[in-house]
DODO-456635 format. One record per residue (C-alpha): residue in one letter; x, y, z. Coordinates in nm, 4 decimals, always signed. Each point is the difference from the previous one (the first is absolute). Example, Ala and Ser with C-alpha at 12.3 -4.5 7.8 and 13.67 -1.06 7.14 Angstrom:
REM DODO-456635
NODE r        X        Y        Z
NODE A  +1.2300  -0.4500  +0.7800
NODE S  +0.1370  +0.3440  -0.0660
REM end
This chain:
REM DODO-456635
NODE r        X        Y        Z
NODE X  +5.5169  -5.6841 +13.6770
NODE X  +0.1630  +0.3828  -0.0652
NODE X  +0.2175  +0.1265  -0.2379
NODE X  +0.1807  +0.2989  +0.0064
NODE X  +0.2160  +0.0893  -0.2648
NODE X  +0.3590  +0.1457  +0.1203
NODE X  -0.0700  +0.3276  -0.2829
NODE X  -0.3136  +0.1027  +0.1771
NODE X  +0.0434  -0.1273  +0.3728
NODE X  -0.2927  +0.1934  +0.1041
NODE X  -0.2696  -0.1661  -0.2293
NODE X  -0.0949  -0.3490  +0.0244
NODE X  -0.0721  -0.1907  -0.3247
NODE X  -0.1684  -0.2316  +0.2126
NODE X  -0.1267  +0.0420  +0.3304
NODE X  -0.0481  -0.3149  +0.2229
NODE X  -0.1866  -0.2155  -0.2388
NODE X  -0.1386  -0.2791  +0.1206
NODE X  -0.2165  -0.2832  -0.2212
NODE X  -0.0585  -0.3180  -0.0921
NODE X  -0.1629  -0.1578  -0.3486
NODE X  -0.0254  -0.3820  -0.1246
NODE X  +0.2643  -0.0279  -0.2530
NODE X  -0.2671  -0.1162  -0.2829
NODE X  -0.1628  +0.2014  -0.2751
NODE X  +0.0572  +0.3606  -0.0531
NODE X  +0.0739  +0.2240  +0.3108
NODE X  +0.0079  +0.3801  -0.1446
NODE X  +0.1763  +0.3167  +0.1482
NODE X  -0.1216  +0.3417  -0.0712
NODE X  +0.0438  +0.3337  +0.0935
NODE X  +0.0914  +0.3571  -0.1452
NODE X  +0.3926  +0.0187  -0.0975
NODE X  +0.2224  +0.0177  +0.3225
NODE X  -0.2486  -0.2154  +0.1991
NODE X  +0.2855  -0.2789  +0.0246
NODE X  -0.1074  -0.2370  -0.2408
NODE X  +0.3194  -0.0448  -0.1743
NODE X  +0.1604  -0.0410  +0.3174
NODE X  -0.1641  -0.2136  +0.1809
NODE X  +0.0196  -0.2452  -0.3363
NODE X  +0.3438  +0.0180  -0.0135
NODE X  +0.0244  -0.1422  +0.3477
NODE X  -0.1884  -0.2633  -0.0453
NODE X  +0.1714  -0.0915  -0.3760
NODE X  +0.3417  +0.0151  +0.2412
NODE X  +0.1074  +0.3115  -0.1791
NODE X  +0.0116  +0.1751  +0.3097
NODE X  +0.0311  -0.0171  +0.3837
NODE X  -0.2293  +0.1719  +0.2299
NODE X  +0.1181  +0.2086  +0.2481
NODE X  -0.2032  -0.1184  +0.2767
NODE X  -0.2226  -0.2681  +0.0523
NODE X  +0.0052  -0.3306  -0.2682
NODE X  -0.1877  -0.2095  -0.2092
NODE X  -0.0697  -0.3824  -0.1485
NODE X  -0.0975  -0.1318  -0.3388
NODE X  -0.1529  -0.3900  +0.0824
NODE X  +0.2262  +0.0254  +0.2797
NODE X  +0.2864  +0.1045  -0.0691
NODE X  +0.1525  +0.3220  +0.0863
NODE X  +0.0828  +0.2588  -0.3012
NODE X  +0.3653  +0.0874  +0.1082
NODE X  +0.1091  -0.3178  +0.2449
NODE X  -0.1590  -0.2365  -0.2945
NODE X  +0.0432  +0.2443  -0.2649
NODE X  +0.2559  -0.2755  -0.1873
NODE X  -0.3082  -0.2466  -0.0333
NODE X  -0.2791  +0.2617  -0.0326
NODE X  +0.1240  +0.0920  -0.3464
NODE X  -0.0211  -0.3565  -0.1271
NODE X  -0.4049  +0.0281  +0.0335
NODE X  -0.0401  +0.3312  -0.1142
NODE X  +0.0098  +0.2022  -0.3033
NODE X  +0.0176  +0.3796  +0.0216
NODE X  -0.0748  +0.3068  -0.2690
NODE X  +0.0948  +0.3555  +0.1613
NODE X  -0.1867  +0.3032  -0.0945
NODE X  +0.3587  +0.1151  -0.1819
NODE X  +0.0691  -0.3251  -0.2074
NODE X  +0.0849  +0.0616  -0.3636
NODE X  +0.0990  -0.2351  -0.2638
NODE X  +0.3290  +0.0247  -0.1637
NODE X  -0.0270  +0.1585  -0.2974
NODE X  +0.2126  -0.1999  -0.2717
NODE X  -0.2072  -0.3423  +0.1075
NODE X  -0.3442  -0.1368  -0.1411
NODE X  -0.2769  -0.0906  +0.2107
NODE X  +0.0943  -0.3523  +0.0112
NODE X  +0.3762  +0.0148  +0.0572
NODE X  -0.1078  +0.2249  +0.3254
NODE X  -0.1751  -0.2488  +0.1424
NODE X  +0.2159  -0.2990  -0.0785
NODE X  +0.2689  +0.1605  +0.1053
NODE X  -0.2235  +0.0511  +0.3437
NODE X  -0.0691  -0.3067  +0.0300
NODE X  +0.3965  -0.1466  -0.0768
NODE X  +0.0916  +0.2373  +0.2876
NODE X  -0.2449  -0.1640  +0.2181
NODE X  +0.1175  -0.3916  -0.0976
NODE X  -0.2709  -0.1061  -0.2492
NODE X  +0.1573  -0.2042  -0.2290
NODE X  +0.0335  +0.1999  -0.3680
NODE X  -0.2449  -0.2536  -0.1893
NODE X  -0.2757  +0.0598  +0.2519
NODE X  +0.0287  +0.3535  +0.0411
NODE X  -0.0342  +0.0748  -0.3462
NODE X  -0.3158  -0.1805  +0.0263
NODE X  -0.1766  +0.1909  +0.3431
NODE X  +0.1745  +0.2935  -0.1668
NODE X  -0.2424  -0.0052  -0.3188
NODE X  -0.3046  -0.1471  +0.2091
NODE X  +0.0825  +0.3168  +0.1981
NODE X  +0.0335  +0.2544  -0.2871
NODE X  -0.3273  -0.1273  -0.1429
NODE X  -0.1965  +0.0288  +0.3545
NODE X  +0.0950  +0.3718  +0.0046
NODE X  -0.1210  +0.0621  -0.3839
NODE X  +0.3579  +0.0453  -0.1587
NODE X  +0.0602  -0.3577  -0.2040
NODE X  +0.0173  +0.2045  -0.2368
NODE X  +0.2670  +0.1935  +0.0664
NODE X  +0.2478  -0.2618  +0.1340
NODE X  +0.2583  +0.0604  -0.1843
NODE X  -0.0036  +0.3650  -0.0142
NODE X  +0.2714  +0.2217  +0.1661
NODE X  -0.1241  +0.1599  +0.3183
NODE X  +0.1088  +0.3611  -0.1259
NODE X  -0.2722  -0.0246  -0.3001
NODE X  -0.3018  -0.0722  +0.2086
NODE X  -0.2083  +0.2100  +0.1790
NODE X  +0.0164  +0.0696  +0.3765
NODE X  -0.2868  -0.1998  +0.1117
NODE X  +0.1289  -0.3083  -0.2549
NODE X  +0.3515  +0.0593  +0.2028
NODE X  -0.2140  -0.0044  +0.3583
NODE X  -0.1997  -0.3376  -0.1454
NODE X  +0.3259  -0.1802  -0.0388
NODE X  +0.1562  +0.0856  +0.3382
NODE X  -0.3555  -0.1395  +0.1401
NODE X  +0.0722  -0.2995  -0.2719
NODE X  +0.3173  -0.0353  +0.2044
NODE X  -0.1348  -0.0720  +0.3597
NODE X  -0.2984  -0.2083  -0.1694
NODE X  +0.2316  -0.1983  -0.1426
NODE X  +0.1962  -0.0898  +0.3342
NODE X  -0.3168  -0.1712  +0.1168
NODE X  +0.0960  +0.0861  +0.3500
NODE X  -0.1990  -0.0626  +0.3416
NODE X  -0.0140  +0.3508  +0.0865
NODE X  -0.0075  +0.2854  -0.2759
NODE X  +0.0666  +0.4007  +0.0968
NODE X  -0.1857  +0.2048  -0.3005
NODE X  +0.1148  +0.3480  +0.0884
NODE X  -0.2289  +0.2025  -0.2493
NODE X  +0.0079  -0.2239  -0.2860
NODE X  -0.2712  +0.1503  -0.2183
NODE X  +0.1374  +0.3982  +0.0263
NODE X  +0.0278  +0.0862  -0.3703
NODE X  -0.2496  -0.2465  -0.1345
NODE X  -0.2597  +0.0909  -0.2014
NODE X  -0.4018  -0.1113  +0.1133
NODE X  +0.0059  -0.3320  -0.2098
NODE X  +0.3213  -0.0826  +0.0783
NODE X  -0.0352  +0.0797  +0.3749
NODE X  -0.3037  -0.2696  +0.0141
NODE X  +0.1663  -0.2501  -0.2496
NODE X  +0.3007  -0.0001  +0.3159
NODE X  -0.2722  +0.0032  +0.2999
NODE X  -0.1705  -0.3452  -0.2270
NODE X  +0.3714  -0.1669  +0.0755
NODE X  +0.0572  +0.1052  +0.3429
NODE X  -0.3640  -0.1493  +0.0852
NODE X  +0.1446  -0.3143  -0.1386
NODE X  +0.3036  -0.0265  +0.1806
NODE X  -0.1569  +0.1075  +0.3332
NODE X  -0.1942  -0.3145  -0.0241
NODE X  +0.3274  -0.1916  +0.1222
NODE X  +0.2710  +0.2961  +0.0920
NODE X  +0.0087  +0.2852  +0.2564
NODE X  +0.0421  +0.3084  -0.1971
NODE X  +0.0964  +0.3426  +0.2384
NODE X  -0.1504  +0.2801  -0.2566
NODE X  +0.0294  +0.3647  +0.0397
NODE X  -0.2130  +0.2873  -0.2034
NODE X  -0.1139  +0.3420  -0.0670
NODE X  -0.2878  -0.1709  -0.1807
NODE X  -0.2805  -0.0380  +0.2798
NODE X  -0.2192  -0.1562  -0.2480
NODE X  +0.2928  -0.2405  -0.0734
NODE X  +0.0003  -0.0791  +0.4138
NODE X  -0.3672  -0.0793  -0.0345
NODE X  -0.0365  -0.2317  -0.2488
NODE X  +0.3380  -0.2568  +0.0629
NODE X  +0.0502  +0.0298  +0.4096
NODE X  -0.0910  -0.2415  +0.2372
NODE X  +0.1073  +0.2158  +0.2649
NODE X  +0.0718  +0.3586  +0.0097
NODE X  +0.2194  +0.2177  +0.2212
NODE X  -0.0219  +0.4081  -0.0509
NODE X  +0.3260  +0.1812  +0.1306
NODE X  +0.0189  +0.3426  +0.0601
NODE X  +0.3176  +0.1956  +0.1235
NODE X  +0.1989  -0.3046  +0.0952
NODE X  -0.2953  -0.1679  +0.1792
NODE X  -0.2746  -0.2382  -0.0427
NODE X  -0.3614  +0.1844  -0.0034
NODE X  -0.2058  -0.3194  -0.0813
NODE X  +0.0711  -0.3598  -0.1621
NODE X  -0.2919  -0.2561  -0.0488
NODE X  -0.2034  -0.1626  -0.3094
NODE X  -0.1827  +0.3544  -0.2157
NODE X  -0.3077  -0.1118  +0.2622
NODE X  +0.1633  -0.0263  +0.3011
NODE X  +0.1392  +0.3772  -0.0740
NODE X  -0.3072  +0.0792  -0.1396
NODE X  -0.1510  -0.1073  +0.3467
NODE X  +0.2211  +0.3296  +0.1158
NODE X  -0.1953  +0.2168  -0.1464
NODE X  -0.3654  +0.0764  +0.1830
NODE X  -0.1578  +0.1257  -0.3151
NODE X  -0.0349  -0.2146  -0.3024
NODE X  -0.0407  +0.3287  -0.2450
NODE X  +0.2429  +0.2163  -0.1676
NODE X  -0.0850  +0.3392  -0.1760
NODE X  +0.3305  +0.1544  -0.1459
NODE X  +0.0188  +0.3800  -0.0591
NODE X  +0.2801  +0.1658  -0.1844
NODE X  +0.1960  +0.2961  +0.0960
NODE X  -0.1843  +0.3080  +0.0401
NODE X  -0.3465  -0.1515  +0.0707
NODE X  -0.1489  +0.1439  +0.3132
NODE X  -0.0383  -0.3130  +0.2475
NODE X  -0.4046  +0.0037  +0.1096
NODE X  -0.0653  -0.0770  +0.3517
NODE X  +0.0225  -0.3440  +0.0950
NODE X  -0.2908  -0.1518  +0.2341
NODE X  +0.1139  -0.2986  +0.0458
NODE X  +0.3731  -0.1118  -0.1703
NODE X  +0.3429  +0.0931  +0.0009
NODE X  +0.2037  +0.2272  -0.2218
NODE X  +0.3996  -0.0409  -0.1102
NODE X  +0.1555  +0.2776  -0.2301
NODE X  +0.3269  -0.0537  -0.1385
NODE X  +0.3075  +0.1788  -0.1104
NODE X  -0.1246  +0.1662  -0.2928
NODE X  -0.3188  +0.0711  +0.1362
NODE X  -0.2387  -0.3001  -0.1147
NODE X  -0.2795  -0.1394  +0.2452
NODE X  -0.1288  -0.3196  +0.0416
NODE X  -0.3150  -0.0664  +0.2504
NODE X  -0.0977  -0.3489  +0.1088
NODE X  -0.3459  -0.0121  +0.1733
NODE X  -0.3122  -0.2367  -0.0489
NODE X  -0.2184  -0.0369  -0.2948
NODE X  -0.3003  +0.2541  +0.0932
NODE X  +0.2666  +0.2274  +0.0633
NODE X  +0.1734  -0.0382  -0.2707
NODE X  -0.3021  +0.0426  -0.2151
NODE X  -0.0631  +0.3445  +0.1866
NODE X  +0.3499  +0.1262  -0.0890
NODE X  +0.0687  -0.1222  -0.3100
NODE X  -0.3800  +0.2106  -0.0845
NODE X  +0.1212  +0.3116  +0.1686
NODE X  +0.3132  -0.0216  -0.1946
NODE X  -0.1194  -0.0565  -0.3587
NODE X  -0.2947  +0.2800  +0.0347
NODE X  +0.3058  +0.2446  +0.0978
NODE X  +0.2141  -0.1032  -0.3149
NODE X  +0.2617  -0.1826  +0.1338
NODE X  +0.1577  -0.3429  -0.1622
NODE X  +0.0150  -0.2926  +0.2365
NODE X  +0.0445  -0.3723  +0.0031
NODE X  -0.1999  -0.2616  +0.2543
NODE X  +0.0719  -0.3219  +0.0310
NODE X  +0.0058  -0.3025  +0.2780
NODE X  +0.3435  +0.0380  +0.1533
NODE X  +0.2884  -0.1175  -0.1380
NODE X  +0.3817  -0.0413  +0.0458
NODE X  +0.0043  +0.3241  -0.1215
NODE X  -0.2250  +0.1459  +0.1975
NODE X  +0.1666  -0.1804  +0.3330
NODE X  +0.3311  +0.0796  -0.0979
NODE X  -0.1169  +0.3981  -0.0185
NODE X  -0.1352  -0.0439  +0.3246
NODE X  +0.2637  -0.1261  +0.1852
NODE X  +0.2741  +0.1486  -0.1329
NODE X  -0.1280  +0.2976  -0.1521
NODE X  +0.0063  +0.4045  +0.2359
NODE X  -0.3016  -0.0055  +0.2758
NODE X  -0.2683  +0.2044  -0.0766
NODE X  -0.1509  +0.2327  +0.2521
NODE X  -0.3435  -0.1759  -0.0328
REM end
């Protein structure tokens, strides 16, 4: 699938991507802003057509089926606000009216909703008063509430704070038990715990998608040493080296190797981290500038 956007014909914000994932659990996108993320989740939440190239949701096609599609899914865009003169519970009734659940019962997956995000509290409180990660909570209160096959997230914990950001990740691991949530973030850690499956995107195409150890399996060495900018890189026996934009390094390599460096780094004064690979780690590698090393 491409799409090329008719304000910038000569870049594609997706180029010819091509994948398939079990519509179950948590499937997460990342990659660094501009990757296509956004994109490619508002073509499969039927807020878009593709340019080139199309795709299915349990069979059905996102713009021939697009009618039906929306009845089983539930969508919260990266740019969704709430409307300021309405509380926290009229936004999501309201929602819910709009998407034919009777009033009765939508006031009550409204307030089971509120109180899975953390804002009971606040029901009843306009939207203008509370803060912006209490505004983000009830859009994601919102989709929750729709109880909907097929859920796109698109960033829904930007803004939080650390507590809340984990109180939200508890509730998504709850309804990925029995929906298909479509999640996008900046938060690699976030990626790590929730997916089931993973796809990185970089520059409008896929670099890697899998389970964290199938993409681990992408990576020969199973050791990361990170040096910040301005630390001399030592040379590297046996390992690979990726700098990135602003001039940090990261090397993977084995563990006697990594012992050796990390050594020869601390005796010359430098600060470094080493640790077993993670998303992180194999995000930085594949997406991040090639080293000469």
């Amino acid at each position: 699938m491409t799409k090329v956007y008719s304000a910038s014909a000569d870049k594609k914000a997706l180029d010819g991507v091509s994948l398939s994932v079990k519509a179950r659990g948590i499937f997460s996108l990342i990659g660094m802003n501009g990757a296509g993320k956004t994109t490619l989740v508002r073509i499969l939440a039927t807020q878009l057509e593709p340019t080139s190239g199309d795709a299915q949701l349990r069979g059905m096609d996102v713009v021939k089926d697009a009618k039906m599609l929306r009845e089983i899914i539930a969508s919260i865009p990266q740019e969704a606000r709430t409307i300021p003169w309405m509380t926290p519970m009229q936004t999501v009734g309201s929602y819910l009216l709009w998407r034919g659940v009777p009033y009765s019962e939508g006031r009550s997956r409204a307030a089971e909703a509120l109180a899975k995000v953390g804002i009971d509290g606040q029901r009843d409180t306009l939207n203008r008063k509370l803060s912006g990660g209490q505004r983000r909570k009830v859009m994601v209160a919102a989709v929750l509430a729709a109880d909907s096959d097929i859920t796109f997230l698109d960033e829904p914990t930007t803004g939080l704070d650390p507590i809340s950001r984990k109180e939200l990740w508890n509730s998504l691991e709850e309804i990925s038990r029995s929906h298909f949530l479509v999640l996008t973030t900046h938060y690699l850690e976030e990626a790590e715990q929730l997916a089931d499956t993973i796809a990185i995107l970089d520059r409008g195409k896929l670099a890697a998608m899998g389970t964290l150890n199938q993409l681990r399996s992408l990576v020969k060495h199973q050791y990361s040493i990170r040096l910040p900018a301005g630390v001399a890189i030592p040379e590297v026996k046996d390992g690979t080296v990726t700098t990135g934009t602003e001039g940090q390094a990261q090397i993977l390599t084995g563990e006697e190797e990594a012992y050796r460096l990390s050594a020869e780094l601390l005796r010359a004064g430098a600060r470094i981290s080493v640790s077993r690979i993670s998303l992180d780690d194999i995000f930085f590698h594949l997406v991040g500038e090639k080293g000469g090393k």
